[in-house]
C-alpha positions in Angstrom: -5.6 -8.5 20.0 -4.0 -7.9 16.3 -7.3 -6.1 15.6 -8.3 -4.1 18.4 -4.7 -2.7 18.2 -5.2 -1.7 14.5 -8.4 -0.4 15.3 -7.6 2.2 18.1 -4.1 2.8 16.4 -5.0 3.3 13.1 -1.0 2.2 12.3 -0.6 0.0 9.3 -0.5 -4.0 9.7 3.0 -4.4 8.9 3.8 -1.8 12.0 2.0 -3.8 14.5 3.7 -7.2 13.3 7.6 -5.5 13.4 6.3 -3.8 16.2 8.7 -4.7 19.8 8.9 -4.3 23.0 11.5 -1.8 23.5 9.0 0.4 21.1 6.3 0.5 23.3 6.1 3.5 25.8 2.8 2.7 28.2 3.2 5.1 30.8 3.3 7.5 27.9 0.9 6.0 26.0 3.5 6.2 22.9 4.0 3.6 20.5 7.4 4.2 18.1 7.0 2.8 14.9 10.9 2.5 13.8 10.9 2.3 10.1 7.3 3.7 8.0 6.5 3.4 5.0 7.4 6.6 4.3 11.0 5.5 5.7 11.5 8.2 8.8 10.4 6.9 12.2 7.2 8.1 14.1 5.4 8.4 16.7 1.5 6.8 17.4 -0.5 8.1 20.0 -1.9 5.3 22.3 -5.8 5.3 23.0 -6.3 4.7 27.0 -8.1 1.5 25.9 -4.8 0.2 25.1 -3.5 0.2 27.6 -4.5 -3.0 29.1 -3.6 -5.1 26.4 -0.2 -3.3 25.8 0.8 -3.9 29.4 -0.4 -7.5 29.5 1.8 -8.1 26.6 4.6 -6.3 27.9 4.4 -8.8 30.8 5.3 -11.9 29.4 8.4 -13.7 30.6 9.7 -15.0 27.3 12.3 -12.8 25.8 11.2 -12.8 22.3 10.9 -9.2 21.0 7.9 -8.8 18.8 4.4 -7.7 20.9 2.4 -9.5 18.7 2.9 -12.8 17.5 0.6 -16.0 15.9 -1.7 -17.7 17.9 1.3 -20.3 18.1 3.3 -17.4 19.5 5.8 -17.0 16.7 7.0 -14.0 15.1 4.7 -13.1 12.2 6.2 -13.6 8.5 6.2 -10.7 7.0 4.4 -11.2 3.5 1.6 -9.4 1.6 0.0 -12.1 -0.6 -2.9 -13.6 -1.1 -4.3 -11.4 2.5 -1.0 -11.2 4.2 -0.7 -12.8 8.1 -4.0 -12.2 9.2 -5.6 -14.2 6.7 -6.2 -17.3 8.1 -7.5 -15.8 11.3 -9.9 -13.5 9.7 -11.4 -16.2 7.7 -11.7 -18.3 10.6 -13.5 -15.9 12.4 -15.6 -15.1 9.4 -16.6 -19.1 9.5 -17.2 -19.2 12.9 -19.3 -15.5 12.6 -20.9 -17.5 9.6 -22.1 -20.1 11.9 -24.0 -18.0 14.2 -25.9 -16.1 11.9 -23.6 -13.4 12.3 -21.6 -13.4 9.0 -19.2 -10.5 7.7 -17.5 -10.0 4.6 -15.9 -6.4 4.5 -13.2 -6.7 6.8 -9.6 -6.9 6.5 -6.3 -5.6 8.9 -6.2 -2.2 6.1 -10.2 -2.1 7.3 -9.1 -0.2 10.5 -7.0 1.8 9.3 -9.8 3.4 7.1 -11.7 3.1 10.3 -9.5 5.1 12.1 -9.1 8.0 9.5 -12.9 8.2 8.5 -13.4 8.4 12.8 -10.9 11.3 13.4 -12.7 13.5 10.3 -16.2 12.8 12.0 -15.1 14.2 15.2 -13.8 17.0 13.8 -9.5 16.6 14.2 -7.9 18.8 12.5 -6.3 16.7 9.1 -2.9 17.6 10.3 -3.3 15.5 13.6 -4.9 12.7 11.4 -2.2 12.7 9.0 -0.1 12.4 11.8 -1.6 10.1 13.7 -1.7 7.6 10.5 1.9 8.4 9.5 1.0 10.1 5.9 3.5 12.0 3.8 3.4 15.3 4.3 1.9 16.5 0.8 2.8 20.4 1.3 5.7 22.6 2.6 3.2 23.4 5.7 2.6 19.9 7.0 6.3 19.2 5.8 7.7 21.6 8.7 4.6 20.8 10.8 5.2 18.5 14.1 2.1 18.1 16.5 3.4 17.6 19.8 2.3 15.0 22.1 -0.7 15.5 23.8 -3.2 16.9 21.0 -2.4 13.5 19.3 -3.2 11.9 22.5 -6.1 13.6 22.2 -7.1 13.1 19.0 -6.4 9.1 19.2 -8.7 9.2 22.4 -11.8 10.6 20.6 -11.9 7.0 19.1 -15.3 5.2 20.4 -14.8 2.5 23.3 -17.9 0.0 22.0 -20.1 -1.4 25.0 -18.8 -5.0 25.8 -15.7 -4.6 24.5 -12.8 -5.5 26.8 -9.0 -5.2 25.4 -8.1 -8.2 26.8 -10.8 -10.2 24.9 -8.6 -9.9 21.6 -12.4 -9.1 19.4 -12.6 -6.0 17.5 -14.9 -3.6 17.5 -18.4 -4.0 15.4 -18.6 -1.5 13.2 
């Protein structure tokens, strides 16, 4: 689920695991990321794929506050070491990928991020809208009093592939 998230979000790994409930707008499609790493809140587009998973997580009855948790259903510690949270998880899947003949070696959570970026300049958004979308610094005085509204983000996000087979709920990531 951690994956699929990060690849139709493109936000960074450490915004999906602080990410809560009360952040989440699905009717909107509108995820609020509180504190970036550039330090000002923002605003993610949500692809229509998402929306699934988002509102099956949004479901559960327990009142913890964090969307995604472990497979134990804890919080995630935030750390960056040695592969940060997800790397137990992505070696276990590499092992198990191993198995059936089907090994990878190139991916990590910062591997859909790239995704995401390289996507939206191959279908042609405008590299405001990416910026955007991906929560960079704004690098000139232009893009510094530039907001995109809403919906061409929505847009943008939505441009994102759906892969055949792929389900949200199935917590697998896209192939790519």
């Amino acid at each position: 689920m951690v994956m699929t998230a990060l690849f139709y979000t493109g936000m960074r790994p450490i915004e999906l695991f602080t990410l809560e409930v009360t952040d989440v707008d699905v009717a909107n499609r509108w995820i609020v990321v509180g504190s970036s790493k550039t330090g000002e809140p923002r605003g993610v587009p949500m692809h229509d794929f998402l929306v699934l998973l988002f509102e099956s997580l949004l479901k559960r009855k327990d009142k913890k506050r964090q969307v995604f948790r472990t497979f134990k259903r804890h919080p995630y510690t935030i750390f960056e070491a040695g592969g940060g949270q997800l790397k137990g998880a992505i070696d276990g899947a590499r092992k198990r990928l191993a198995k059936a003949k089907q090994p990878i070696d190139d991916v990590s959570p910062y591997t859909a991020r790239h995704r995401v970026s390289t996507q939206l300049v191959t279908n042609g958004v405008h590299p405001h809208i990416k910026d955007q979308i991906l929560g960079h610094a704004a690098d000139d005085m232009s893009r510094h009093y530039t907001n995109v509204p809403r919906d061409p983000l929505l847009e943008a996000i939505n441009t994102l592939p759906v892969y055949a087979g792929h389900h949200p709920s199935s917590g697998a990531s896209p192939s790519h």
